[in-house]
Structure formats: structure tokens, C-alpha cells
PDB file with one MODEL, atoms N, CA, C and O in Angstrom:
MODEL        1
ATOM      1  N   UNK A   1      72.578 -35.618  44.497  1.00  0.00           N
ATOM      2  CA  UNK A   1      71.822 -34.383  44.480  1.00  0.00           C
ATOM      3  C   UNK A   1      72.638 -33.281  45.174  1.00  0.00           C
ATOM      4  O   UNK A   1      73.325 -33.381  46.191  1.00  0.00           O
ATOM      5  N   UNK A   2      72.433 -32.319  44.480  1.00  0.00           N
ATOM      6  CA  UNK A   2      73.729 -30.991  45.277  1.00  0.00           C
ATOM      7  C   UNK A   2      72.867 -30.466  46.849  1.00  0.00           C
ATOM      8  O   UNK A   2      71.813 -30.836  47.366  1.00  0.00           O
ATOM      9  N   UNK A   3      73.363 -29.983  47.035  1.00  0.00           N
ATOM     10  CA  UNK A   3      72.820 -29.161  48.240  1.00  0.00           C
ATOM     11  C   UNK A   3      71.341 -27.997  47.692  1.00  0.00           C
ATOM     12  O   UNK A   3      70.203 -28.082  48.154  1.00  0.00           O
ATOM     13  N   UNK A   4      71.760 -27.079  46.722  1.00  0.00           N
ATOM     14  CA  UNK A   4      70.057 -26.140  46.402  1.00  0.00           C
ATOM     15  C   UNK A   4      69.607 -27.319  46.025  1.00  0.00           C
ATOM     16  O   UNK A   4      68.812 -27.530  46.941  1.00  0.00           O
ATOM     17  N   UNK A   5      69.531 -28.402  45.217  1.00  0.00           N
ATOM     18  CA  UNK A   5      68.415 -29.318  45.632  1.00  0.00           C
ATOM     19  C   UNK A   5      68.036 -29.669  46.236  1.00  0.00           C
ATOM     20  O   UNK A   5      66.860 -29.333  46.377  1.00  0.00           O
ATOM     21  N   UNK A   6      68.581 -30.647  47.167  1.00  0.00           N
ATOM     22  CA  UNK A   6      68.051 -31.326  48.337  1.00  0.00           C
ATOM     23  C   UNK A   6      66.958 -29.820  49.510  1.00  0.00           C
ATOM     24  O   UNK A   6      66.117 -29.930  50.402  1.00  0.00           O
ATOM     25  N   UNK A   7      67.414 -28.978  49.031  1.00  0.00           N
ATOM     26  CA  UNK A   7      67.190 -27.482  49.986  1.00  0.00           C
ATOM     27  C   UNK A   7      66.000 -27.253  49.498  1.00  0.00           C
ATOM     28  O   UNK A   7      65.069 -27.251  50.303  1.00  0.00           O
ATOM     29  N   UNK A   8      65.615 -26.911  47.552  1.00  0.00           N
ATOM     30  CA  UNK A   8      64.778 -26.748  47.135  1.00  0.00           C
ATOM     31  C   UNK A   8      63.946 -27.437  47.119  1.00  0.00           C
ATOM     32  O   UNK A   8      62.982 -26.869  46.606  1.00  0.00           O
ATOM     33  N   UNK A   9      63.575 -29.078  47.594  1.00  0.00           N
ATOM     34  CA  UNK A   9      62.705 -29.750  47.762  1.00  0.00           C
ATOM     35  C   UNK A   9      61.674 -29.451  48.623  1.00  0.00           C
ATOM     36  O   UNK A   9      60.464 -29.545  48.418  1.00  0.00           O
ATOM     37  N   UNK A  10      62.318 -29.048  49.697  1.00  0.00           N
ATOM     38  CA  UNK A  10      61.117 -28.312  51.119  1.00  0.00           C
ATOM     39  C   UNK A  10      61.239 -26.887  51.089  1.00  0.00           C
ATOM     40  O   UNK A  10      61.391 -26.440  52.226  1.00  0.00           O
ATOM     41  N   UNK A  11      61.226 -25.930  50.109  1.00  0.00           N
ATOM     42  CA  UNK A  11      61.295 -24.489  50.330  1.00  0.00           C
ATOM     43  C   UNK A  11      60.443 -24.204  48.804  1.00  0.00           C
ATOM     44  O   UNK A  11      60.550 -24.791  47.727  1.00  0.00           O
ATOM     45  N   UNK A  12      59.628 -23.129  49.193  1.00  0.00           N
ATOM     46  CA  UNK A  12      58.561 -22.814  48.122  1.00  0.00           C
ATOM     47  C   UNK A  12      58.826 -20.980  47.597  1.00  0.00           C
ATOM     48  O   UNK A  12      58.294 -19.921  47.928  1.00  0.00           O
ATOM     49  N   UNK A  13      59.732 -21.297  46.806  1.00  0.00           N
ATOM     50  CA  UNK A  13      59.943 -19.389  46.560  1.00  0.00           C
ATOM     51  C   UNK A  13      58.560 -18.387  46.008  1.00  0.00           C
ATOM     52  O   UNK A  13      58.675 -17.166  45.907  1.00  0.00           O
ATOM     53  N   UNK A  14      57.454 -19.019  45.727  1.00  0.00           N
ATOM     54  CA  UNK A  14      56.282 -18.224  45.214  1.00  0.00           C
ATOM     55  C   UNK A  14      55.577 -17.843  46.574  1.00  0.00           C
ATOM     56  O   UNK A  14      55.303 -18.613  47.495  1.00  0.00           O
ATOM     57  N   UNK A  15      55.376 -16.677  46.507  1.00  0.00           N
ATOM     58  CA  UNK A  15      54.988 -16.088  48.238  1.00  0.00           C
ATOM     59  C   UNK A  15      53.721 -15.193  47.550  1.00  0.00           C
ATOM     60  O   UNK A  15      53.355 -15.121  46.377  1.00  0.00           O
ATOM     61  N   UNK A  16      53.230 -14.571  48.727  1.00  0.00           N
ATOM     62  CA  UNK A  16      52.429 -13.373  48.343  1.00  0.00           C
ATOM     63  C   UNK A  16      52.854 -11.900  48.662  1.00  0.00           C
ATOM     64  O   UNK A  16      52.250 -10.834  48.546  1.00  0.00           O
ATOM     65  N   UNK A  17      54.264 -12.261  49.162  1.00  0.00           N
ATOM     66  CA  UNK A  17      55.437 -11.112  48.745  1.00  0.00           C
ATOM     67  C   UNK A  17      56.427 -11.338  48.182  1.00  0.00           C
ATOM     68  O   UNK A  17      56.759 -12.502  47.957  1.00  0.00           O
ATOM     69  N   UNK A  18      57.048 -10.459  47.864  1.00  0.00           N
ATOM     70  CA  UNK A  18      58.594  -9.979  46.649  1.00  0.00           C
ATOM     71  C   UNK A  18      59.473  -9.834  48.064  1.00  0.00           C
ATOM     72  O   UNK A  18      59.252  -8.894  48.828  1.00  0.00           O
ATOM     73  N   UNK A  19      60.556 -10.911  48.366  1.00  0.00           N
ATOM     74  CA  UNK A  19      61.642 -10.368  49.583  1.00  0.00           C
ATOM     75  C   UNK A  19      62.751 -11.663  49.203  1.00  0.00           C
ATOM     76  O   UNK A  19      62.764 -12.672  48.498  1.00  0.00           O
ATOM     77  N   UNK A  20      63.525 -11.040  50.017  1.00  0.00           N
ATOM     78  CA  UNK A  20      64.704 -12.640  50.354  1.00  0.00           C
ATOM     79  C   UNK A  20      64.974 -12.501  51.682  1.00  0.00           C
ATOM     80  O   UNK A  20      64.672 -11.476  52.294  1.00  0.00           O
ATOM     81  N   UNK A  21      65.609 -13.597  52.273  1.00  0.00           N
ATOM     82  CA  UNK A  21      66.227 -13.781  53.219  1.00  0.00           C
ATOM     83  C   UNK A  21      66.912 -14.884  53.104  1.00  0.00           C
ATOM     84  O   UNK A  21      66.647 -15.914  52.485  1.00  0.00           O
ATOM     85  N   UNK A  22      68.197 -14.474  54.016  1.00  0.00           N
ATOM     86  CA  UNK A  22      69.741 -14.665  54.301  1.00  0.00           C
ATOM     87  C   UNK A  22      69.617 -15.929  55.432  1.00  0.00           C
ATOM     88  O   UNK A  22      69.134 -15.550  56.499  1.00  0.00           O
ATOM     89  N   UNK A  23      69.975 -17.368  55.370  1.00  0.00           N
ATOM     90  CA  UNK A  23      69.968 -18.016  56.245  1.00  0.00           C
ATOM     91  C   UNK A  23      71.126 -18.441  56.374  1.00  0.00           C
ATOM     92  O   UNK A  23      71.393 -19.021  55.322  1.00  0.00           O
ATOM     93  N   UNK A  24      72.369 -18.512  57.379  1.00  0.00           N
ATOM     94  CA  UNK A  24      73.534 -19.137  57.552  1.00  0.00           C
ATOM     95  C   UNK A  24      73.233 -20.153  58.131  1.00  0.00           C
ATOM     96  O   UNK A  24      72.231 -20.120  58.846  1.00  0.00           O
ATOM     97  N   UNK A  25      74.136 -21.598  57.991  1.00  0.00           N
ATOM     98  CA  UNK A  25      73.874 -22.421  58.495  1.00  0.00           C
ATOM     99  C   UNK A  25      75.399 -23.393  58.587  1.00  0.00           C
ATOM    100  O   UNK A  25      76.284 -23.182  57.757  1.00  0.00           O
ATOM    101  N   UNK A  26      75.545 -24.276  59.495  1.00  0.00           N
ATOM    102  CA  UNK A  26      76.848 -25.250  59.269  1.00  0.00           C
ATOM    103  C   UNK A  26      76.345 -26.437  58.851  1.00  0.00           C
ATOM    104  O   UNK A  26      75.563 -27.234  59.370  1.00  0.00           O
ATOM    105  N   UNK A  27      77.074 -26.410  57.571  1.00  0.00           N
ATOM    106  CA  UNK A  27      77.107 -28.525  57.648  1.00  0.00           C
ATOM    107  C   UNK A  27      78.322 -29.057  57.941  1.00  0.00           C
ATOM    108  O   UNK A  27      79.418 -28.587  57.637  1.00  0.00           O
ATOM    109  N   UNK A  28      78.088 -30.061  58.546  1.00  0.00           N
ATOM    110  CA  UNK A  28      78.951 -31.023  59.904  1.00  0.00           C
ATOM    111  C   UNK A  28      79.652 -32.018  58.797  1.00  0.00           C
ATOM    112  O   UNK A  28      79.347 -31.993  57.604  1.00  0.00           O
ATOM    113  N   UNK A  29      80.384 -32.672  59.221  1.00  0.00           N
ATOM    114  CA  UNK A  29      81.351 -33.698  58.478  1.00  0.00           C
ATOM    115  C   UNK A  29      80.670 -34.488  57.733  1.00  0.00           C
ATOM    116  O   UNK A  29      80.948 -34.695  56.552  1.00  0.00           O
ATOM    117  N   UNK A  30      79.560 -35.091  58.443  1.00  0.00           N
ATOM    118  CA  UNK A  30      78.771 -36.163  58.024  1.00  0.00           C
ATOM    119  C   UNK A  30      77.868 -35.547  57.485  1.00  0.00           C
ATOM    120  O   UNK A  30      77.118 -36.368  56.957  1.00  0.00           O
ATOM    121  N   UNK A  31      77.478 -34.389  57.306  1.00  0.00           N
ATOM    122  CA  UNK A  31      76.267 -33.857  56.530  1.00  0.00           C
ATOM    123  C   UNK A  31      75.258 -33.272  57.034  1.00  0.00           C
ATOM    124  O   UNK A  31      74.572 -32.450  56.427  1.00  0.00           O
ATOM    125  N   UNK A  32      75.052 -33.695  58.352  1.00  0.00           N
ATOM    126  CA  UNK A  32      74.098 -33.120  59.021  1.00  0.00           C
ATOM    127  C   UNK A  32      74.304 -31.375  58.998  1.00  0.00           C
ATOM    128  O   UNK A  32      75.412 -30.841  59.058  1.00  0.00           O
ATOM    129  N   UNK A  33      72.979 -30.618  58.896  1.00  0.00           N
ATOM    130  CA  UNK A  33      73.397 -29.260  58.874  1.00  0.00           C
ATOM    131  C   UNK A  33      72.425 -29.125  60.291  1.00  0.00           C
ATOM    132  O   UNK A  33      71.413 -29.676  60.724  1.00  0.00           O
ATOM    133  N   UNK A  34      73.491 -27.906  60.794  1.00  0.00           N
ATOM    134  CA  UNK A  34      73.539 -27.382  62.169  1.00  0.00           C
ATOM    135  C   UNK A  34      73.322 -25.987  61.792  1.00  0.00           C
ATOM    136  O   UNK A  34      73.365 -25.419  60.701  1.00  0.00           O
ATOM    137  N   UNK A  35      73.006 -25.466  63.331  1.00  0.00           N
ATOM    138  CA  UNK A  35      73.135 -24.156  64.162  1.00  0.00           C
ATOM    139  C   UNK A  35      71.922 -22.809  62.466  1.00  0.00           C
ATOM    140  O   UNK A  35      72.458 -21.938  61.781  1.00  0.00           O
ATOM    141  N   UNK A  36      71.114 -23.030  62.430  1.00  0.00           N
ATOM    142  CA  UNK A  36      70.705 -22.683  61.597  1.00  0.00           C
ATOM    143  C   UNK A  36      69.931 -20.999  61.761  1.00  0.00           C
ATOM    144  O   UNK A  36      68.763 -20.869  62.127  1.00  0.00           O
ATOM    145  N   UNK A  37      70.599 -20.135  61.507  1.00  0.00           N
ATOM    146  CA  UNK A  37      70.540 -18.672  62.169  1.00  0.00           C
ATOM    147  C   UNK A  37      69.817 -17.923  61.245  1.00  0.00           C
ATOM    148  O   UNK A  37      70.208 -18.124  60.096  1.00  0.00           O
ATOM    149  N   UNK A  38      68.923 -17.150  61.341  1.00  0.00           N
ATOM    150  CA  UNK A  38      68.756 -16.020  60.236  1.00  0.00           C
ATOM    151  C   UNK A  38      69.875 -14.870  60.576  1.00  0.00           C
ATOM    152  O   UNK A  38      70.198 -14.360  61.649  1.00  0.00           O
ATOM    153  N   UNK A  39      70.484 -14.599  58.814  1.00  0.00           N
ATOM    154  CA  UNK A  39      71.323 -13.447  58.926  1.00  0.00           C
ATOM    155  C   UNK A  39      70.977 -12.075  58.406  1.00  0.00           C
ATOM    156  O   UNK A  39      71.609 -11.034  58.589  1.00  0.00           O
ATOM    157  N   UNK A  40      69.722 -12.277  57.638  1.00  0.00           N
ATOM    158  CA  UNK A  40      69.469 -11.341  56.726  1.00  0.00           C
ATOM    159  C   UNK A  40      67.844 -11.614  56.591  1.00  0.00           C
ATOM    160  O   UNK A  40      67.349 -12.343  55.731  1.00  0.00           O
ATOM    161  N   UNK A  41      67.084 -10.869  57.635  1.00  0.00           N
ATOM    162  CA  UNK A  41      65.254 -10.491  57.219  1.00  0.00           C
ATOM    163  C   UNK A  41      64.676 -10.350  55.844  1.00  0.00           C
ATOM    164  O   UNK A  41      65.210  -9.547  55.079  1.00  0.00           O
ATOM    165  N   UNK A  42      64.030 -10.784  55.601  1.00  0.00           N
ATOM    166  CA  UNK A  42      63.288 -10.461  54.525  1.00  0.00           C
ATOM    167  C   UNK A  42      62.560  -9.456  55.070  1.00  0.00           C
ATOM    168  O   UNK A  42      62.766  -8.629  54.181  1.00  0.00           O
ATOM    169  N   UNK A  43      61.888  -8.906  55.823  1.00  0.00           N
ATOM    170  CA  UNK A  43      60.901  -8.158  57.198  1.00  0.00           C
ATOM    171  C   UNK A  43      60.019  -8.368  56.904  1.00  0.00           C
ATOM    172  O   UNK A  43      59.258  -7.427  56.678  1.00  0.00           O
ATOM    173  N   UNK A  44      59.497  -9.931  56.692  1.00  0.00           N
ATOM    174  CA  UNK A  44      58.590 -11.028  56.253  1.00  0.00           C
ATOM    175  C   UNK A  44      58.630 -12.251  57.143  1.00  0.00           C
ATOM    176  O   UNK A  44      58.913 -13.350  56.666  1.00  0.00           O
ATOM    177  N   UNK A  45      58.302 -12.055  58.660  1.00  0.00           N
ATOM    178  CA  UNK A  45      58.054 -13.254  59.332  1.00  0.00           C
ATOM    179  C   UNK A  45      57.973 -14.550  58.490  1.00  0.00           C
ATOM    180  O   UNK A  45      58.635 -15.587  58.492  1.00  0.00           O
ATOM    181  N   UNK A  46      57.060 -14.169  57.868  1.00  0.00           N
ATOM    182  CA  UNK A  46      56.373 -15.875  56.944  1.00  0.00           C
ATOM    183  C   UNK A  46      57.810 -16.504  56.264  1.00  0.00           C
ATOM    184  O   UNK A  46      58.477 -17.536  56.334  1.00  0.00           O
ATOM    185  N   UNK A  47      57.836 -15.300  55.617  1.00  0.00           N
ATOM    186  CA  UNK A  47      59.663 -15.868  54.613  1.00  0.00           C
ATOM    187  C   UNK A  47      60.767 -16.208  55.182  1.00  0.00           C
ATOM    188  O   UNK A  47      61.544 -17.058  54.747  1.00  0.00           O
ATOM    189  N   UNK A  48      60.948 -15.330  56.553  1.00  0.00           N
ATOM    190  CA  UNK A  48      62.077 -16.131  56.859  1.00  0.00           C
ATOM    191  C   UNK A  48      61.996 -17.445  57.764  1.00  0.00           C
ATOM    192  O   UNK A  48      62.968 -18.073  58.184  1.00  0.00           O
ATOM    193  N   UNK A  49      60.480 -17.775  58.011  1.00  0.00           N
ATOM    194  CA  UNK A  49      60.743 -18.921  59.108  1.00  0.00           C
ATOM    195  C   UNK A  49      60.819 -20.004  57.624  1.00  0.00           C
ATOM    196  O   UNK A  49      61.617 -20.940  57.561  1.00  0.00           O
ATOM    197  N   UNK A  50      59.985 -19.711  56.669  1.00  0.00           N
ATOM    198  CA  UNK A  50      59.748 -20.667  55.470  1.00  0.00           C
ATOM    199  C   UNK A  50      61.259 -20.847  55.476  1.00  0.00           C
ATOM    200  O   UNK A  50      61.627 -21.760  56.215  1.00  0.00           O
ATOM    201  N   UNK A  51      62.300 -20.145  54.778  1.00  0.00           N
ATOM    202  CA  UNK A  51      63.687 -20.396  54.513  1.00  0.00           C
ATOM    203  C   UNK A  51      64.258 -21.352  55.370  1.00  0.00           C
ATOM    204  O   UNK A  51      64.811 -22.307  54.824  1.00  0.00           O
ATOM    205  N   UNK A  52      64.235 -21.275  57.097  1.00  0.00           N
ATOM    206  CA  UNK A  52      64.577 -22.071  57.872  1.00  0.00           C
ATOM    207  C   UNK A  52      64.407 -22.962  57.884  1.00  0.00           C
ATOM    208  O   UNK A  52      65.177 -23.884  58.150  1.00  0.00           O
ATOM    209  N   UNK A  53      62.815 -22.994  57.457  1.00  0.00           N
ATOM    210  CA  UNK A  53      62.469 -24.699  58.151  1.00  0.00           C
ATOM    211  C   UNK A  53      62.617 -25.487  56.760  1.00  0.00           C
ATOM    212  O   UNK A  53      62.697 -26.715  56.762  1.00  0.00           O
ATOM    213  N   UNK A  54      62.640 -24.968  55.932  1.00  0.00           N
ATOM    214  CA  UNK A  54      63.112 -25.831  54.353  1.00  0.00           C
ATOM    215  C   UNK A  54      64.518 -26.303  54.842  1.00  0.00           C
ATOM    216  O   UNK A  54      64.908 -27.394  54.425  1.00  0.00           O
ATOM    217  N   UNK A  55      65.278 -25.623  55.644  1.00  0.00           N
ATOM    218  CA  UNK A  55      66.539 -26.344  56.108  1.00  0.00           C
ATOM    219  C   UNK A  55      66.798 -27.476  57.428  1.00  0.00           C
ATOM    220  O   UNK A  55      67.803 -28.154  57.642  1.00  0.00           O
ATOM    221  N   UNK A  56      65.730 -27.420  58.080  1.00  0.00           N
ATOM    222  CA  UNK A  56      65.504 -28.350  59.252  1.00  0.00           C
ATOM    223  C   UNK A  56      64.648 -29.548  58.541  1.00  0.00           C
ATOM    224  O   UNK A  56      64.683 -30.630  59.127  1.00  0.00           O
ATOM    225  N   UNK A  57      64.064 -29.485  57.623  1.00  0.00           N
ATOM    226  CA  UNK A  57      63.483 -30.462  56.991  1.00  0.00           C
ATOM    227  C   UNK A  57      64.526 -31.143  55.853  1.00  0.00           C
ATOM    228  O   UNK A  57      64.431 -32.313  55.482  1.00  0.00           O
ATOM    229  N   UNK A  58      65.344 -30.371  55.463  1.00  0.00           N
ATOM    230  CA  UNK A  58      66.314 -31.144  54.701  1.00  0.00           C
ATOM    231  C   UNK A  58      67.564 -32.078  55.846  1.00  0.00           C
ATOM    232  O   UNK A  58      67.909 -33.259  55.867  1.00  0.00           O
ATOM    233  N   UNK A  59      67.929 -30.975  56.619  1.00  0.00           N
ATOM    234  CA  UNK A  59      68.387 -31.922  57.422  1.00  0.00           C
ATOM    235  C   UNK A  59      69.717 -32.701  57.690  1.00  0.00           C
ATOM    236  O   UNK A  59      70.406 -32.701  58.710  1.00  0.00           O
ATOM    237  N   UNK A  60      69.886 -33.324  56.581  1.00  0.00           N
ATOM    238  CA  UNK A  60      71.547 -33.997  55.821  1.00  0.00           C
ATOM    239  C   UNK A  60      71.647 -33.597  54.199  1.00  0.00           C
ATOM    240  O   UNK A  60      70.806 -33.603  53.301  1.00  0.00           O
ATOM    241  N   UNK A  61      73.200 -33.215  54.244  1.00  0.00           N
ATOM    242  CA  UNK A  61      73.400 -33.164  53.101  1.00  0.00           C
ATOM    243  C   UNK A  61      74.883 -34.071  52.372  1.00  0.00           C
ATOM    244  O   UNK A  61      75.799 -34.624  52.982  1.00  0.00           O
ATOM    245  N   UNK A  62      74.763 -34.003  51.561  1.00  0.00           N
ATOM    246  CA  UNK A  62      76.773 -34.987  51.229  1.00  0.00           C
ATOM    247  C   UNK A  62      77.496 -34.703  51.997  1.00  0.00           C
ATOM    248  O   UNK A  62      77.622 -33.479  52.031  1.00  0.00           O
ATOM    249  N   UNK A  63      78.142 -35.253  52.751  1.00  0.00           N
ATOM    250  CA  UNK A  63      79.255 -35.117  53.795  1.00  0.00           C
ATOM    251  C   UNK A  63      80.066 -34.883  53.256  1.00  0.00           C
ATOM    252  O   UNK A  63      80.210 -35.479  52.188  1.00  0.00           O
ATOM    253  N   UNK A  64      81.143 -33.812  53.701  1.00  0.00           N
ATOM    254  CA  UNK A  64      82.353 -33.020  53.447  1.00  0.00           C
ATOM    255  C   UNK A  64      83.662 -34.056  52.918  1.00  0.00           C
ATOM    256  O   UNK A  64      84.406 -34.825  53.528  1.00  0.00           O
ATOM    257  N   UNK A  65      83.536 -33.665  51.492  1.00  0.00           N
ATOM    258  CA  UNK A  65      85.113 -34.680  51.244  1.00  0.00           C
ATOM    259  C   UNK A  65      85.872 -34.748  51.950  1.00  0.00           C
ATOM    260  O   UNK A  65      85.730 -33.811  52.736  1.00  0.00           O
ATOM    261  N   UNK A  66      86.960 -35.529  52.283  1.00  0.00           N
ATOM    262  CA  UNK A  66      87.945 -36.165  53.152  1.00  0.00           C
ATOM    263  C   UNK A  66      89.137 -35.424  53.396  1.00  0.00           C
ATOM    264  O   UNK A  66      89.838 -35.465  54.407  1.00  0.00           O
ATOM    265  N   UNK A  67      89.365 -34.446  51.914  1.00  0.00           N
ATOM    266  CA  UNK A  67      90.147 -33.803  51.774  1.00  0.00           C
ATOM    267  C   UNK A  67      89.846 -32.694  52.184  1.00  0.00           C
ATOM    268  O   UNK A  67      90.785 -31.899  52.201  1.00  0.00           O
ATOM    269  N   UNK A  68      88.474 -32.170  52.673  1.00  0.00           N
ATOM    270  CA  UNK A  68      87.990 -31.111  53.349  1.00  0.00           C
ATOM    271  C   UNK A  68      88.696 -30.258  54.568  1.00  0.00           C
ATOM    272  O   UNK A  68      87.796 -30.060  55.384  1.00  0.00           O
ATOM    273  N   UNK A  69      89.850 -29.703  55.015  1.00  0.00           N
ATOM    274  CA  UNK A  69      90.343 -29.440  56.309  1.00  0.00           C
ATOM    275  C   UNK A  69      89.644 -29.280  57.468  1.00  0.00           C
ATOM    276  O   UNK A  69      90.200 -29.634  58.508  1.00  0.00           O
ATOM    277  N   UNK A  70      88.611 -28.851  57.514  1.00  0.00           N
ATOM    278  CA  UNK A  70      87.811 -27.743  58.462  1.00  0.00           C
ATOM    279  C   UNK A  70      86.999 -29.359  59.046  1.00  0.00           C
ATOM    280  O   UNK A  70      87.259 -30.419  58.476  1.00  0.00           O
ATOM    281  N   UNK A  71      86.069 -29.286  60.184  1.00  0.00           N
ATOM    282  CA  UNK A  71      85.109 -30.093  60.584  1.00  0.00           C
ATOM    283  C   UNK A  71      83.513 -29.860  60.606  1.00  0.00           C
ATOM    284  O   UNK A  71      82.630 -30.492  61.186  1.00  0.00           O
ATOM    285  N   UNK A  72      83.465 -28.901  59.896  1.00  0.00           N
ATOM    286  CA  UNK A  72      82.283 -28.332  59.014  1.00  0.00           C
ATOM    287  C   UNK A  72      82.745 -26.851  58.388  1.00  0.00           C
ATOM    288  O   UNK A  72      83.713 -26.132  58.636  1.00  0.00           O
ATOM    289  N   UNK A  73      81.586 -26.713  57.439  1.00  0.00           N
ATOM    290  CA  UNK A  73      81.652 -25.861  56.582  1.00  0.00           C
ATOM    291  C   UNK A  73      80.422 -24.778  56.668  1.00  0.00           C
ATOM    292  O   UNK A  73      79.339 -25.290  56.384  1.00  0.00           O
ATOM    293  N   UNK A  74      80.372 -23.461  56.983  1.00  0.00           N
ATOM    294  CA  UNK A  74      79.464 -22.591  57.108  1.00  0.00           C
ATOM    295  C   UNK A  74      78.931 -21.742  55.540  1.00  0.00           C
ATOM    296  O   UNK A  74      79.457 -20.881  54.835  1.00  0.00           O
ATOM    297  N   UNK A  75      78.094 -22.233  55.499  1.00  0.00           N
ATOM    298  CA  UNK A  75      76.886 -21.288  54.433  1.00  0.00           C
ATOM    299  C   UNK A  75      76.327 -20.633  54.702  1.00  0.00           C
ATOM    300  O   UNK A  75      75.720 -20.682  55.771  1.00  0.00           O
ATOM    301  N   UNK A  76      76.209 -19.309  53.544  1.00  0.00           N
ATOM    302  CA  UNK A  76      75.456 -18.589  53.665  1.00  0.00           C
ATOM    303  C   UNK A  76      74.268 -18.573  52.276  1.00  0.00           C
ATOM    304  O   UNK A  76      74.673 -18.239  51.162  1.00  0.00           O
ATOM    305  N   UNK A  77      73.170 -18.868  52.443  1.00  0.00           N
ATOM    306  CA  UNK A  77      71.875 -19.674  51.688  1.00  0.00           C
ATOM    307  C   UNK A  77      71.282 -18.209  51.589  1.00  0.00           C
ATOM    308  O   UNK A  77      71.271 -17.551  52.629  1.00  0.00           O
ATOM    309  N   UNK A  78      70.694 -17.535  50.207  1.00  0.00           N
ATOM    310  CA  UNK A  78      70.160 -16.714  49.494  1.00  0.00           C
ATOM    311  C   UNK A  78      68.910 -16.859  49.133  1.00  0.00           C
ATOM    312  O   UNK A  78      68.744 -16.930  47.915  1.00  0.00           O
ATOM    313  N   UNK A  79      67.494 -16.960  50.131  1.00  0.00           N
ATOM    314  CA  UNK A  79      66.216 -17.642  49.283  1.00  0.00           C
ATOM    315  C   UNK A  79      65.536 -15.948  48.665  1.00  0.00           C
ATOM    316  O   UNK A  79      65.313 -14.890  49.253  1.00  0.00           O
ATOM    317  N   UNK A  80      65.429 -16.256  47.657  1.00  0.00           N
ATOM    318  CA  UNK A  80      64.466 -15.139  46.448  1.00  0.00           C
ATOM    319  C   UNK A  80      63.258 -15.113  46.291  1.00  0.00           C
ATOM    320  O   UNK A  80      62.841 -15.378  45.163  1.00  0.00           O
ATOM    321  N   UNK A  81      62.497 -14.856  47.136  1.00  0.00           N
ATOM    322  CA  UNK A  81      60.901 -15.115  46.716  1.00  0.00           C
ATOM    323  C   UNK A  81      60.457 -13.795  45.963  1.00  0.00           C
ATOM    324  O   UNK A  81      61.104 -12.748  45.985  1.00  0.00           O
ATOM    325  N   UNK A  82      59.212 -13.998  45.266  1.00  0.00           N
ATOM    326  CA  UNK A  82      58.641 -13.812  44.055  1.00  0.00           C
ATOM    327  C   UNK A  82      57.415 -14.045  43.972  1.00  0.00           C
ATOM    328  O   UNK A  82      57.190 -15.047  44.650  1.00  0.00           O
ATOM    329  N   UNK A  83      56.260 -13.566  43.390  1.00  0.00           N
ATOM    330  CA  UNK A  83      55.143 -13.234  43.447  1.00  0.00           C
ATOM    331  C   UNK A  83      54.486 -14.538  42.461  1.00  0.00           C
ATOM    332  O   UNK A  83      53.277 -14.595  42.240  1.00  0.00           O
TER     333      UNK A  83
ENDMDL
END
């Protein structure tokens, strides 16, 4: 399963507002995703904690190929909500 899946399993884009918000986050060697920041408000309390915690509930994701240099990898996650 890719990563927007495993993501889209616990995150619900139908809101009772039209916004996005910007969540950066690291995933770690092994998959675990870390340090999980808002970068970008929706200026929708509800939406951006929703975005977050769809990512604390996912939790692990495929661990970084071998051939990967870095010891994690930082994302920046785009959620679109919609009426």
C-alpha cells in the first residue's frame, strides 16, 4: 500500500468546509513517521487537527529503500477538503 493510502484510511476529506491544509512530517528508516508539524492552516481548527491525527493514526509507513541516502525523508502532505 503506498503512503496516500495507508494516510487516506484515517483522514476524511468531506468537511462542512471548502479548505486544505499543509502537514509536514518525517518518515524514519523503518517507517515510522515523526515530528508531525502543521505548515500550512486551513484557518479551520477542525481540518487541520483532522489532517494530523490521520497521520498519528497511520503511524508506519514502507521503510525507506536501502539505497535511500538520507536517515529519513521529510514530506510535505496536501489534504483538500470539500463539501
Amino acid at each position: 500500500m503506498t503512503l496516500l493510502q495507508l494516510v487516506q484510511k484515517n483522514w476524511n476529506s468531506r468537511q462542512e468546509v471548502d479548505g486544505e491544509t499543509i502537514v509536514t512530517f518525517r518518515i524514519q528508516r523503518d517507517g515510522r513517521i515523526t515530528e508531525i508539524e502543521l505548515e500550512r492552516s486551513s484557518g479551520y481548527a477542525g481540518l487541520d487537527l483532522t489532517a494530523q491525527r490521520a497521520l498519528f493514526l497511520t503511524q508506519r509507513v514502507t521503510p525507506l529503500p536501502s539505497a535511500f541516502p538520507d536517515d529519513h525523508l521529510t514530506v510535505h502532505l496536501r489534504f483538500p477538503y470539500r463539501r
